[in-house]
DSSP file (Angstrom, degrees, kcal/mol; ACC not computed):
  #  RESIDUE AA STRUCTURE BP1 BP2  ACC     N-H-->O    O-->H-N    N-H-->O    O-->H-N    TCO  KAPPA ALPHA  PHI   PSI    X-CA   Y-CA   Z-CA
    1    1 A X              0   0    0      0, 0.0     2,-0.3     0, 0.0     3,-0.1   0.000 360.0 360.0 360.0 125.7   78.2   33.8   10.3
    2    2 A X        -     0   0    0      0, 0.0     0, 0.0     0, 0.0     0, 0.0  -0.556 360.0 -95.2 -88.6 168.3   79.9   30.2   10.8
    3    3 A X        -     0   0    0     -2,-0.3     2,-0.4     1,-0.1     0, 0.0   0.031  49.3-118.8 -39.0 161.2   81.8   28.3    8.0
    4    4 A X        -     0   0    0     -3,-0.1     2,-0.3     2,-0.0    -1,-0.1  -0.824  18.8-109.0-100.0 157.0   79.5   26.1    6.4
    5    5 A X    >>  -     0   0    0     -2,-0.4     4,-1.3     1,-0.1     3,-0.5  -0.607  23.5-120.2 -54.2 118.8   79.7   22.4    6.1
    6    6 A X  H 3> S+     0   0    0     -2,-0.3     4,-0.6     1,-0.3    -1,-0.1   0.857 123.3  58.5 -33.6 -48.2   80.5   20.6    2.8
    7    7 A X  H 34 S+     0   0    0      1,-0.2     3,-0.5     2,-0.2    -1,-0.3   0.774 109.7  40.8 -59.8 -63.8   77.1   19.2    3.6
    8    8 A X  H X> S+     0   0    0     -3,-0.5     3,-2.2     1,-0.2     4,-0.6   0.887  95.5  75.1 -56.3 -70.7   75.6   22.8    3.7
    9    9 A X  H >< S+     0   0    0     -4,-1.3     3,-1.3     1,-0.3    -2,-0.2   0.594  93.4  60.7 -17.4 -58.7   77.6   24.6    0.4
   10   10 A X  T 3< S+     0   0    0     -4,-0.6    -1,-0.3    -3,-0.5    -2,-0.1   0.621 113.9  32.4 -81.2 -23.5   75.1   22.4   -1.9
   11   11 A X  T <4 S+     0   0    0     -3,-2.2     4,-0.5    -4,-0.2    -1,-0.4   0.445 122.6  48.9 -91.2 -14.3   71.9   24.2   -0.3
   12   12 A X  S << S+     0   0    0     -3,-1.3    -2,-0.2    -4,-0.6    -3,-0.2   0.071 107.6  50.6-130.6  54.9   73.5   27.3    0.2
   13   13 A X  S  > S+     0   0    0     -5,-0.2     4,-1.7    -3,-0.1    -1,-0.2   0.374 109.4  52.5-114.2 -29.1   74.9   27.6   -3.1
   14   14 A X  H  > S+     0   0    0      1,-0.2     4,-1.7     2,-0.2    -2,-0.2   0.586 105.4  58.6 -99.9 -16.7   71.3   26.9   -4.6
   15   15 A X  H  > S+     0   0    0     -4,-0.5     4,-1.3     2,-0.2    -1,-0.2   0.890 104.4  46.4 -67.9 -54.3   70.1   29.7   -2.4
   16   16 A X  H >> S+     0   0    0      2,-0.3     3,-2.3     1,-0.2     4,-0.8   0.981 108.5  63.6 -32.4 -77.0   72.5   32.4   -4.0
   17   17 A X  H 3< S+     0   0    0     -4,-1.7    -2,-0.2     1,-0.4    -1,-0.2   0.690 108.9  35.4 -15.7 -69.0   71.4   31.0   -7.2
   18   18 A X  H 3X S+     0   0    0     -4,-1.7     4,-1.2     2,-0.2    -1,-0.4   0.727 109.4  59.7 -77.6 -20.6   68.1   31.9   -6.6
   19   19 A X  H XX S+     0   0    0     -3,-2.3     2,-8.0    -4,-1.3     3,-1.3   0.944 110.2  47.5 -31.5-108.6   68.6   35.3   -4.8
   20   20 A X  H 3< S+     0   0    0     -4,-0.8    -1,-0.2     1,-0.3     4,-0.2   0.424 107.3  49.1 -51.6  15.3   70.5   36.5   -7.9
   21   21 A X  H 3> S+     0   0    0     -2,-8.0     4,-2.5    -5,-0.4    -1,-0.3   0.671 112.6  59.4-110.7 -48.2   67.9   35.4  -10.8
   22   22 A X  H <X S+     0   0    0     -3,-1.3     4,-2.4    -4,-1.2     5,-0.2   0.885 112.6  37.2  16.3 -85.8   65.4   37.4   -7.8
   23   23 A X  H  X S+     0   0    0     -4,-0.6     4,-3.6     2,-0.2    -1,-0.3   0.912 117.8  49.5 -69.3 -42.1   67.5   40.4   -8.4
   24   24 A X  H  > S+     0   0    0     -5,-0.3     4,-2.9    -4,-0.2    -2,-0.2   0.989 110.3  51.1 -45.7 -52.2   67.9   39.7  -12.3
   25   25 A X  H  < S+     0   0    0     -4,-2.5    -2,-0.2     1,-0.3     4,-0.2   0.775 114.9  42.9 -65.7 -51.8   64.2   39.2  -12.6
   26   26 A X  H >< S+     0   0    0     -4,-2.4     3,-2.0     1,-0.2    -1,-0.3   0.873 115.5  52.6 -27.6 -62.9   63.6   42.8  -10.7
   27   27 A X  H >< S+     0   0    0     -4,-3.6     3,-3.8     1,-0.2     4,-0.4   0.910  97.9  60.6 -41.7 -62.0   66.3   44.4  -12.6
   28   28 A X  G >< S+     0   0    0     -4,-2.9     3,-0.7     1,-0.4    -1,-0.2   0.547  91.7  67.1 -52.5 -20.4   65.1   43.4  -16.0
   29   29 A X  G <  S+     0   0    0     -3,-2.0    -1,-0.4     1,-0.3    -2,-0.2   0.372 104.0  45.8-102.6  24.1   61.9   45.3  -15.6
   30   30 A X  G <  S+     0   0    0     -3,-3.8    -1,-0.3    -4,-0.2    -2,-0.2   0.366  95.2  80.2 -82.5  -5.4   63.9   48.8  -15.5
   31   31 A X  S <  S-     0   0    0     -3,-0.7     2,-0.3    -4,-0.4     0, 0.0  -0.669  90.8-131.9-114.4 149.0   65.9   47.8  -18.4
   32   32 A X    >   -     0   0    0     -2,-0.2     3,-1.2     1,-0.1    -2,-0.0  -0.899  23.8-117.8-108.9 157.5   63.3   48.6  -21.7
   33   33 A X  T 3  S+     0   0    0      1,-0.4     2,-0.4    -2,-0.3    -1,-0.1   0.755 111.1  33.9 -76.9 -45.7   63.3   45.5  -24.1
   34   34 A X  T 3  S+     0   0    0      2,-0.1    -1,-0.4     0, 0.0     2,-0.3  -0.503  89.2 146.0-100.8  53.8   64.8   47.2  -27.3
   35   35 A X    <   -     0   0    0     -3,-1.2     2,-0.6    -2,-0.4    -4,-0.0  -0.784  26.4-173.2 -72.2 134.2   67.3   49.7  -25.1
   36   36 A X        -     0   0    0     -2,-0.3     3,-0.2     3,-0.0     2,-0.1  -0.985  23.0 -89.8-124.5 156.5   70.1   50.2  -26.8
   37   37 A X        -     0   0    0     -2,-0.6    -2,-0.0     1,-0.2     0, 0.0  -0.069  37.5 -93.5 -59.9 115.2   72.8   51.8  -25.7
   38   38 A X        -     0   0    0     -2,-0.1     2,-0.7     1,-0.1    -1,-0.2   0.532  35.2-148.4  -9.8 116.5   73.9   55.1  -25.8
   39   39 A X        -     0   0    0     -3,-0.2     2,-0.5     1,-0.1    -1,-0.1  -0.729   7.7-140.1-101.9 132.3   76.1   56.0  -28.6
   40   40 A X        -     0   0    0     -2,-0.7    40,-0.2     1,-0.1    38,-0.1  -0.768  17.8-122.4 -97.1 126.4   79.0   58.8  -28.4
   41   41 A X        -     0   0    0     -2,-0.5     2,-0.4    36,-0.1    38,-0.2  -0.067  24.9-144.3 -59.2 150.1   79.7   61.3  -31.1
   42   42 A X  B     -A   78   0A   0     36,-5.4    36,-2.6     1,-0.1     5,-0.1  -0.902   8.1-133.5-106.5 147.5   83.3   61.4  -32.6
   43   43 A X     >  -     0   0    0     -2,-0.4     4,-1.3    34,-0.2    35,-0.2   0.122  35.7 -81.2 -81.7-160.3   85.0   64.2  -33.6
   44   44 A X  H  > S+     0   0    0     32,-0.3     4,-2.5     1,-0.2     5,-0.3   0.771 121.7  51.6 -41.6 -63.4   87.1   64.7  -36.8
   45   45 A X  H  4 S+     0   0    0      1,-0.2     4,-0.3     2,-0.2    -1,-0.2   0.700 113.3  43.7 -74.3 -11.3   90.2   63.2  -36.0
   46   46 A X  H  > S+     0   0    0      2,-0.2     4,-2.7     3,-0.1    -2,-0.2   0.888 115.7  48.6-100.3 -31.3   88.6   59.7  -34.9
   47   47 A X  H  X S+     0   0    0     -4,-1.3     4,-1.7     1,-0.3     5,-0.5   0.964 107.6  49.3 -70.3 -66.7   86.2   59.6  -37.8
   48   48 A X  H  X>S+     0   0    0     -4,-2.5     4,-1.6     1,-0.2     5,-0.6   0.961 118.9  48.2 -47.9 -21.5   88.8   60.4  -40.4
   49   49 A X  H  45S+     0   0    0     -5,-0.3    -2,-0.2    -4,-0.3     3,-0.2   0.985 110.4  48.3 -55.8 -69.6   90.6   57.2  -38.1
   50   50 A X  H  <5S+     0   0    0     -4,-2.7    -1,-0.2     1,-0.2    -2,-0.2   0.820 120.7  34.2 -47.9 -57.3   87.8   55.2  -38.2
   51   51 A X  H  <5S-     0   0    0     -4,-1.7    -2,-0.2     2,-0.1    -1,-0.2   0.266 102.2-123.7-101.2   8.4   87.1   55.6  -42.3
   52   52 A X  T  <5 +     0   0    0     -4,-1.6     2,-0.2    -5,-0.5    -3,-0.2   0.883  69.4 116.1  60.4  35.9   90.9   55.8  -43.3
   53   53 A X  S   <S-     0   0    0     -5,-0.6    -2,-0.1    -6,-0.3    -1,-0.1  -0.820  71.1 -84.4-117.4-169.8   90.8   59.3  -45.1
   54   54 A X     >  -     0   0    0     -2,-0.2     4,-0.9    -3,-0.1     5,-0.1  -0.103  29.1-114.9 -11.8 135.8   92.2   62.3  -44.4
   55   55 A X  H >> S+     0   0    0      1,-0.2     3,-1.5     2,-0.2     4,-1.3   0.981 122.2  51.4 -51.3 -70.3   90.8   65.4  -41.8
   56   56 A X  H 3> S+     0   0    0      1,-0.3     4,-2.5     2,-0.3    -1,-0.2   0.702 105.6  45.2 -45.4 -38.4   90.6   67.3  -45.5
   57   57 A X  H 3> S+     0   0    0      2,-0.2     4,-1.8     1,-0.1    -1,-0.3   0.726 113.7  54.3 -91.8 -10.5   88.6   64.8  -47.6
   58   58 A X  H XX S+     0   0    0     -3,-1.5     4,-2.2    -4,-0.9     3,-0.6   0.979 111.4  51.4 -92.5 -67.3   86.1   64.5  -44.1
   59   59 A X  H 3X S+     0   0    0     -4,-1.3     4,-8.9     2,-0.2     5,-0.3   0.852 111.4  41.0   0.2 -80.4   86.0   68.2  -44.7
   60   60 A X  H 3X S+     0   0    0     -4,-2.5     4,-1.4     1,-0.2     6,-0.3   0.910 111.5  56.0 -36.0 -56.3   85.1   68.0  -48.3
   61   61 A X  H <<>S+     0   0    0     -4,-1.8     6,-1.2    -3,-0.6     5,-0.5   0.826 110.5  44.9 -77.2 -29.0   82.8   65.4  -47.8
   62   62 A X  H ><5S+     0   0    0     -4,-2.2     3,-1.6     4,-0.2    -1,-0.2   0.934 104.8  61.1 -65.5 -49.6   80.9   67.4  -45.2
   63   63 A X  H 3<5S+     0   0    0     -4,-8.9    -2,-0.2    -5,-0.3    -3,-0.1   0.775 114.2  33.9 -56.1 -16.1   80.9   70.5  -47.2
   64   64 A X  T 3<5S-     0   0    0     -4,-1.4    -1,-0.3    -5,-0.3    -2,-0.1   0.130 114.8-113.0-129.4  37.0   78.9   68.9  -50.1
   65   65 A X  T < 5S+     0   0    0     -3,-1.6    -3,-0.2     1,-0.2    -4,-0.1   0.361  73.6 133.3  81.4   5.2   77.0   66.8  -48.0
   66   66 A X      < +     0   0    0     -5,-0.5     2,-0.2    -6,-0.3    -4,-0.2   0.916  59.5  66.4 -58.6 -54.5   78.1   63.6  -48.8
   67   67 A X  S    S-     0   0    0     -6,-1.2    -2,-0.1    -9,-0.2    -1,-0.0  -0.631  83.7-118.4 -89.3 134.7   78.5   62.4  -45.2
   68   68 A X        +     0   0    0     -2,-0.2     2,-0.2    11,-0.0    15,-0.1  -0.333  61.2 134.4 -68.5 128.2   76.1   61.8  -42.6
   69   69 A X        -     0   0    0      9,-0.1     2,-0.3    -7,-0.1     9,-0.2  -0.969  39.4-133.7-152.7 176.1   77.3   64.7  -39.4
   70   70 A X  E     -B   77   0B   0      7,-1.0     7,-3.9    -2,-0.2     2,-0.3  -0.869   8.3-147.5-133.8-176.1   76.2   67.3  -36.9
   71   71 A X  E     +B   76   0B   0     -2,-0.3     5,-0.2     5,-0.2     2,-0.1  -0.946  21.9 163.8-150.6 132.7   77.3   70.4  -36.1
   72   72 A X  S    S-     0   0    0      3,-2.8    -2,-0.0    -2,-0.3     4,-0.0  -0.560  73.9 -10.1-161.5 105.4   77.1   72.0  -32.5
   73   73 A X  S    S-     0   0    0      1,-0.2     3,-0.1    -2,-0.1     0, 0.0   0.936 129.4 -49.1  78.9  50.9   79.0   75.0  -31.4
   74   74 A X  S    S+     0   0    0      1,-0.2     2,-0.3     0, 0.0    -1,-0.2   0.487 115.3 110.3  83.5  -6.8   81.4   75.3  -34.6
   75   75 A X        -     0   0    0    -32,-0.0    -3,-2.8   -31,-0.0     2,-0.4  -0.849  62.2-132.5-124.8 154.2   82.4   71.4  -34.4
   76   76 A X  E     +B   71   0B   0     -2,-0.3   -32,-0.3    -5,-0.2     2,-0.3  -0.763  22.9 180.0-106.8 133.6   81.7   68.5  -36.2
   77   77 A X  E     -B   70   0B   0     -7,-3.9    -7,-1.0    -2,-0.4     2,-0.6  -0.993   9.2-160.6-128.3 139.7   80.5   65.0  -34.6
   78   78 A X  B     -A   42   0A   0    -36,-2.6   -36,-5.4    -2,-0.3     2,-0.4  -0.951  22.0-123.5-132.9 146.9   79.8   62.1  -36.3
   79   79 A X    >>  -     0   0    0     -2,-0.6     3,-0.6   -38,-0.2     4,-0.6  -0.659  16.9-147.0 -49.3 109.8   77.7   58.8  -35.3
   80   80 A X  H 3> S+     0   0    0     -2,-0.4     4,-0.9     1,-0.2    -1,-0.1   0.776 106.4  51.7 -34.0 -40.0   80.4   55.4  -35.6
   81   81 A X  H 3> S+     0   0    0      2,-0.2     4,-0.7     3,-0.1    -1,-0.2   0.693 111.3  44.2 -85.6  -5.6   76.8   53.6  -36.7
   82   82 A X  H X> S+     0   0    0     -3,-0.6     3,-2.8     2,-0.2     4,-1.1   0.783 112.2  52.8-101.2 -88.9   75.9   56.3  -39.4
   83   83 A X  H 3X S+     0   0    0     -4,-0.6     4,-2.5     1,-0.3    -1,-0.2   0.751 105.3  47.6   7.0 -61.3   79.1   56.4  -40.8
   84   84 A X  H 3X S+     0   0    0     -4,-0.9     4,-1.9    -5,-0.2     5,-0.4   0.933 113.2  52.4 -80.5 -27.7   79.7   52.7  -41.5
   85   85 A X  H XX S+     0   0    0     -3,-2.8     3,-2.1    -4,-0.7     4,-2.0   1.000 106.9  54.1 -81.4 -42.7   76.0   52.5  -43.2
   86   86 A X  H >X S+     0   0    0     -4,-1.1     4,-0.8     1,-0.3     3,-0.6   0.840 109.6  45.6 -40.5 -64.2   77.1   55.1  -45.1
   87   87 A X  H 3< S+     0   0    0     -4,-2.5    -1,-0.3     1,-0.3    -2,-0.2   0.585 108.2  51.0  15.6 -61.9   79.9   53.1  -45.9
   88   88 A X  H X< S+     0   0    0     -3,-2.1     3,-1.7    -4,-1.9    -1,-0.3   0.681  99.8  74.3 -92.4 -15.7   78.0   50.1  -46.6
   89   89 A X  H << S+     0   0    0     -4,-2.0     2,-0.8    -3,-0.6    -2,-0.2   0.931  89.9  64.7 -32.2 -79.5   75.6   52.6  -49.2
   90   90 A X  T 3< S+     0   0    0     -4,-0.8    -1,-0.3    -5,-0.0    -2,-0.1   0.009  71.6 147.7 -24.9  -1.4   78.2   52.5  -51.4
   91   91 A X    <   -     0   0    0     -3,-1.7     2,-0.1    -2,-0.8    -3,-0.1  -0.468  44.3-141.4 -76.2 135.8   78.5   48.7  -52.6
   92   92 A X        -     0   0    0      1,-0.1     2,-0.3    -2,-0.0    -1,-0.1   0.013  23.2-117.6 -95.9-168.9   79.5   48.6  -55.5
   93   93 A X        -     0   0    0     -2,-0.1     2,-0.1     3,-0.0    -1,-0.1  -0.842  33.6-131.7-128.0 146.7   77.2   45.4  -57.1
   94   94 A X     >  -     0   0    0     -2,-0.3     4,-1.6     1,-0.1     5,-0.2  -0.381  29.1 -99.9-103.2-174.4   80.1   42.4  -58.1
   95   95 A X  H  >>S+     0   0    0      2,-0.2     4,-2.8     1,-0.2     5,-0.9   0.745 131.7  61.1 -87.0 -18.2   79.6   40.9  -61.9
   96   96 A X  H  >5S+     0   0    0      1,-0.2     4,-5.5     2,-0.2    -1,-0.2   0.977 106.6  45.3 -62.4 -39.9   77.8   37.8  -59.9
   97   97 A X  H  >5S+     0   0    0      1,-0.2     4,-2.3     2,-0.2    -2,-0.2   0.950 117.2  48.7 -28.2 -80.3   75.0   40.7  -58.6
   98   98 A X  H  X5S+     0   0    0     -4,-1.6     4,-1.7     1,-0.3    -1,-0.2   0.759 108.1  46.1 -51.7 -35.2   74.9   42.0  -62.1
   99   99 A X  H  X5S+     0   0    0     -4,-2.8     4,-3.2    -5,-0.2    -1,-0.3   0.934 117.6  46.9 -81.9 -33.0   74.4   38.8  -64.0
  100  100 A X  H  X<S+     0   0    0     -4,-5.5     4,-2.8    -5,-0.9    -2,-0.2   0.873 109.8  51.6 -64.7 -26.2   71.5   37.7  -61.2
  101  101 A X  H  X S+     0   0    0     -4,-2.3     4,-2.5     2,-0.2    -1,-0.2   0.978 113.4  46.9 -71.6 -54.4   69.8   41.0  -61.4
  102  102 A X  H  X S+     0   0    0     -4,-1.7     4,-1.1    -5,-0.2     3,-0.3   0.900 118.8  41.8 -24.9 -73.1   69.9   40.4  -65.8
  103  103 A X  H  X S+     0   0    0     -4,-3.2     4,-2.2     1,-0.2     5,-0.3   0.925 107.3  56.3 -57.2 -74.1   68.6   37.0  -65.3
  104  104 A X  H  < S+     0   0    0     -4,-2.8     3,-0.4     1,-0.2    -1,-0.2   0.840 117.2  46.1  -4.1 -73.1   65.9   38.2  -62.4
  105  105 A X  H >< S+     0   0    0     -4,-2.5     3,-0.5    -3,-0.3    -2,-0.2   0.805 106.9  52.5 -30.5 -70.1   64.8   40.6  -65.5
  106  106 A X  H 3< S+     0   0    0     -4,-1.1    -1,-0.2     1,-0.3    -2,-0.2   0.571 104.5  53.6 -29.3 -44.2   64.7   38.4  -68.3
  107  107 A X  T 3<        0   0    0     -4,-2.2    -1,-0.3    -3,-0.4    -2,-0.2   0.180 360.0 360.0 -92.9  26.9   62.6   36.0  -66.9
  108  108 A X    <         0   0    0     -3,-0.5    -1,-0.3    -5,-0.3    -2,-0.1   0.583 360.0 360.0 -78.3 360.0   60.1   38.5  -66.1
């Protein structure tokens, strides 16, 4: 293939261009619209890592069921996305929460 011409680049730049939206446009109809990506369990040590307790209190919290996990050949895996909504379960309500939910009431 010879060199192109400055003259040339601007058409066979616009050419690429359109080649690769080609090939996007192809891809896109393997890809499914809501995919989302594969998620990989973590073990013990990365979870307790991840939520800043202790191996023991991840223990605990498994044994009475507090925490979302699975179990598969004697080990424990936990989800990163189950975990943090668990996480976010827990919110506590602040006084401003508290005073809007009163008021909400009242004027029923």
């Amino acid at each position: 293939m010879d060199t192109p011409t400055l003259e040339q680049t601007p058409k066979m730049l616009q050419s690429l261009i359109n080649r690769f939206e080609g090939f996007e446009n192809k891809l896109s109809k393997f890809i499914a619209p809501n995919h989302k990506p594969i998620e990989i369990p973590i073990g013990i040590a990365e979870a307790s890592k991840f939520l800043g307790r202790s191996n023991q209190t991840i223990y605990k919290d498994v044994q009475s069921g507090n925490i979302p996990y699975y179990k598969k050949g004697g080990k424990l895996y936990f989800l990163k996305s189950e975990l943090l909504e668990w996480v976010k379960s827990g919110k506590m309500k602040t006084s401003l929460d508290l005073s809007n939910d009163l008021d909400n009431a009242l004027s029923r």
